[in-house]
C-alpha positions in Angstrom: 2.8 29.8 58.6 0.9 30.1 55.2 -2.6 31.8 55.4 -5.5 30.1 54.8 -8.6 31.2 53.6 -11.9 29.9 52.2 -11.6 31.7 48.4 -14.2 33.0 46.5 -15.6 31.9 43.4 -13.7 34.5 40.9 -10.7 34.0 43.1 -11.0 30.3 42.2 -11.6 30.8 38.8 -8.4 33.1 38.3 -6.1 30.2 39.7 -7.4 27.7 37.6 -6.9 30.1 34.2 -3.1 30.0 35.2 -3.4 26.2 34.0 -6.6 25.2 33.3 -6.4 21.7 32.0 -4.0 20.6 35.1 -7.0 22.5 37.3 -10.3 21.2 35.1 -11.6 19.2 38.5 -11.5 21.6 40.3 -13.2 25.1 37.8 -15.4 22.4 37.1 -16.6 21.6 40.8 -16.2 25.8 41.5 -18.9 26.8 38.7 -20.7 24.0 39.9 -21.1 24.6 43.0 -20.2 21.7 44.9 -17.6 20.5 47.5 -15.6 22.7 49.8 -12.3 24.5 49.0 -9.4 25.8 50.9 -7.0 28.3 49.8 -3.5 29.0 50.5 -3.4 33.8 50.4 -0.8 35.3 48.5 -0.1 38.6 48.6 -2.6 39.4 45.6 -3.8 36.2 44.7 -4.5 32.5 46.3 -1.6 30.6 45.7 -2.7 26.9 46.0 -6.1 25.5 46.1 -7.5 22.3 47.4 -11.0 20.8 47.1 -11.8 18.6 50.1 -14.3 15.5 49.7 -14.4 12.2 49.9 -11.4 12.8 47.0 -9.2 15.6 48.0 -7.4 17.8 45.0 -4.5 19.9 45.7 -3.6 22.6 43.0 -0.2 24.9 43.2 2.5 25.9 45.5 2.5 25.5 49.2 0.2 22.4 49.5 1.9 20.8 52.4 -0.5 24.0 54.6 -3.3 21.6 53.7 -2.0 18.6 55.8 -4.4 19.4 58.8 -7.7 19.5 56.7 -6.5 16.4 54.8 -6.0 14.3 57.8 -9.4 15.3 59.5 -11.0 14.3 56.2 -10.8 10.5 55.8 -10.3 10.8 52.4 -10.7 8.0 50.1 -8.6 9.5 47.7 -5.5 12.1 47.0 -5.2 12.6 43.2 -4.0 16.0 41.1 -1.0 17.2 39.7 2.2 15.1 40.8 3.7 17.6 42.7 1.1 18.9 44.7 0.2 15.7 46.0 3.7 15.0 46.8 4.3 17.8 48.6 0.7 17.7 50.4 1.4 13.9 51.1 4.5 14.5 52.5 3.4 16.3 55.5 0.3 14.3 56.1 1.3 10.8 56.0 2.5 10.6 59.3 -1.1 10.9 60.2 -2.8 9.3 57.2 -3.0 5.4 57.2 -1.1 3.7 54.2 -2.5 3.9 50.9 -3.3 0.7 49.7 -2.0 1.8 46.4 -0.2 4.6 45.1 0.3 5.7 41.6 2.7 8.5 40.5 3.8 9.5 37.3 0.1 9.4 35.3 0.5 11.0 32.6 -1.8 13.7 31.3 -3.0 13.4 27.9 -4.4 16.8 25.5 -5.9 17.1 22.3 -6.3 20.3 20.5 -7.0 19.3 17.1 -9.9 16.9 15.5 -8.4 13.7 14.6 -10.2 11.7 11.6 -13.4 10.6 11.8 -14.3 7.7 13.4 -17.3 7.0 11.4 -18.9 4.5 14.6 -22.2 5.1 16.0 -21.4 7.1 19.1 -24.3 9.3 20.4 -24.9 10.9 24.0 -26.3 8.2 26.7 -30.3 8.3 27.2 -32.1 6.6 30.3 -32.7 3.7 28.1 -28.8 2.9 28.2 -28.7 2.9 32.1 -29.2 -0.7 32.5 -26.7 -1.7 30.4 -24.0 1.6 31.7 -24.1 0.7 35.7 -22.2 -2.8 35.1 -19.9 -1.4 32.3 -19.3 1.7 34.8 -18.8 -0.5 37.7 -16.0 -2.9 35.9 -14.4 0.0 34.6 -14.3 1.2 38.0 -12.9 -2.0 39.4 -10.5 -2.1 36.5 -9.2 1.2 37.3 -9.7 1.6 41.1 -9.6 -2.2 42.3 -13.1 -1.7 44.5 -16.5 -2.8 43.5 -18.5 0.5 44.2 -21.4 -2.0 43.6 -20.7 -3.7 47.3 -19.9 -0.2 48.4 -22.6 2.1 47.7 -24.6 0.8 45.2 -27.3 3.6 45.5 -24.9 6.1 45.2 -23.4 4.7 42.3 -26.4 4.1 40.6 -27.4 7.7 41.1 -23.9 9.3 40.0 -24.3 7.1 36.9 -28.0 8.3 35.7 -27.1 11.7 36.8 -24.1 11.3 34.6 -26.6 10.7 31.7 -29.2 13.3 32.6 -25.8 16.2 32.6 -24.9 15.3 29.4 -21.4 13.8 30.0 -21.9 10.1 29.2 -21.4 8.9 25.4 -22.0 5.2 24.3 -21.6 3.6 20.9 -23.5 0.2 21.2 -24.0 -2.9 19.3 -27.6 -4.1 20.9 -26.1 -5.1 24.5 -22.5 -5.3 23.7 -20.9 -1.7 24.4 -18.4 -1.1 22.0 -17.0 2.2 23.4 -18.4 4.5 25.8 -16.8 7.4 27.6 -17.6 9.5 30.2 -16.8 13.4 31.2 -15.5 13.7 34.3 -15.0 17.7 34.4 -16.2 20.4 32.1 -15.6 24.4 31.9 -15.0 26.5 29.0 -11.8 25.9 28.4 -11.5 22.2 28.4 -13.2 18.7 29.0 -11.5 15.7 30.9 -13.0 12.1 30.1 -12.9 9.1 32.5 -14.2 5.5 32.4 -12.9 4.9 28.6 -14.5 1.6 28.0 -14.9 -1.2 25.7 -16.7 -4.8 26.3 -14.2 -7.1 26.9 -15.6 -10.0 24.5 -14.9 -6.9 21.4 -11.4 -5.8 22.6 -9.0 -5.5 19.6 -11.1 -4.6 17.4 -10.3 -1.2 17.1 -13.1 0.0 18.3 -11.3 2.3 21.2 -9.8 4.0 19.0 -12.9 4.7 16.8 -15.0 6.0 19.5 -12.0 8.3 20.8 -11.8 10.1 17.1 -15.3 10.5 16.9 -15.9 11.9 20.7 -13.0 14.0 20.7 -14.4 15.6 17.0 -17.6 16.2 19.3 -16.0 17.8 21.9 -13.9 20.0 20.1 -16.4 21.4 18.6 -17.5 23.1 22.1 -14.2 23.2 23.7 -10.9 23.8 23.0 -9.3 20.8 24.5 -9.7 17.6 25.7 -7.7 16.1 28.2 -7.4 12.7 30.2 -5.1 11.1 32.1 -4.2 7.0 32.3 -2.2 5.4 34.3 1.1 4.7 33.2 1.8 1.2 32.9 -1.8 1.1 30.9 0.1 0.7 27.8 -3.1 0.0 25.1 -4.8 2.7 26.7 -2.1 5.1 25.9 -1.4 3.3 22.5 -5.1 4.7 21.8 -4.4 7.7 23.0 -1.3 8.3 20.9 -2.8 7.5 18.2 -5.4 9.8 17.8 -3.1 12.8 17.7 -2.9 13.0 22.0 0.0 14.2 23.2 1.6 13.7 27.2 1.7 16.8 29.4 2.4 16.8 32.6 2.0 14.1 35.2 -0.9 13.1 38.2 -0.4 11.2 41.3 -3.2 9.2 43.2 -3.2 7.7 46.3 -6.3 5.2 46.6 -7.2 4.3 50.9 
């Protein structure tokens, strides 16, 4: 039976080196730190990692050890690297209700280089953008999730979202109260940043304006990072047309499974 341990943080921190875009989430949540992580001991070095929360993350070789934590869990969420999950959900479903959707072969997007300009208006998200952020934020979430985390936990939502803003990681490029892009970051560490909740207003859709506010956020980000990463889901076809072509090339592949 595989060992398990709880790691510490420069244990961590040397597994998600190996691969650190596939691992972003979880340095991110590590330097952070937040959430609760379980190893799987090698015999010099951890061997898979897996952050357990209301999302659970599995990272590496061997995840099927973390079956038993998963289960006891209740996760709302299994999402990382294809394999892992595969493996971890493999030995768990038995004991895991049905997801009521399941979504493999994401692919993973990276950008290394600064595309051109996208000369739009794109600045970092103040307080005074809040009011307008929380319904984009919650139909993107409903877009890409299929829940209303409005009826869920609206307080909690509502807090993620200003704290989103208050960190830093939320960018907007408005037209008074129509959003014409916004973005936010959804893991950060020195070697890369991951965005999430790509967005444009419905009523301004194919105008180009995606792809505008992708150039000029990714030129931002590079400046501080070396890469910049994301990852869609696969049958999201103008999403990845966006990403394509801005210079963003597929990498590997994520699973989620949504309870």
């Amino acid at each position: 039976m595989p060992t398990l341990k709880e790691p510490r943080l420069d244990e961590i921190l040397a597994f998600c080196a190996k691969d650190p875009v596939e691992r972003v989430f979880l340095e991110d949540v590590a330097r952070r730190g937040l959430g609760r992580f379980t190893a799987v001991e090698g015999r010099r070095s951890i061997e898979a990692l897996c952050h357990a929360g209301s999302n659970v993350v599995p990272s590496g070789k061997g995840c099927a050890a973390f079956a038993e934590l998963v289960v006891s869990g209740n996760p709302l969420m299994v999402i990382g690297e294809e394999g892992a999950v595969t493996e971890l959900w493999q030995a768990a479903c038995d004991h895991l209700p049905r997801p009521r959707e399941d979504r493999p072969g994401q692919p993973v997007y990276v950008l290394e280089q600064a595309p051109e300009p996208g000369e739009t208006g794109l600045r970092r998200a103040t307080q005074d953008d809040f009011g307008l952020l929380v319904p984009a934020c919650a139909a993107a979430h409903r877009e890409e999730i299929g829940s209303d985390p409005l009826e869920r936990d609206p307080e909690s939502f509502r807090w993620r979202t200003r704290m989103q803003i208050e960190d830093g990681r939320s960018w907007i490029w408005r037209d008074d109260d129509a959003i014409l892009f916004k973005a936010e970051a959804s893991a950060w560490t020195p070697s890369a940043v991951m965005l999430q909740q790509v967005w444009v207003d419905p009523g301004v859709r194919g105008c180009g304006y995606a792809q505008r506010g992708m150039r000029d956020l990714c030129r931002l980000l590079l400046r501080l990072v070396p890469v910049v990463c994301l990852f869609v889901r696969a049958e999201n076809a103008p999403a990845i047309r966006v990403y394509e072509a801005i210079g963003m090339r597929r990498t590997i592949s994520y699973r989620s499974l949504i309870f």
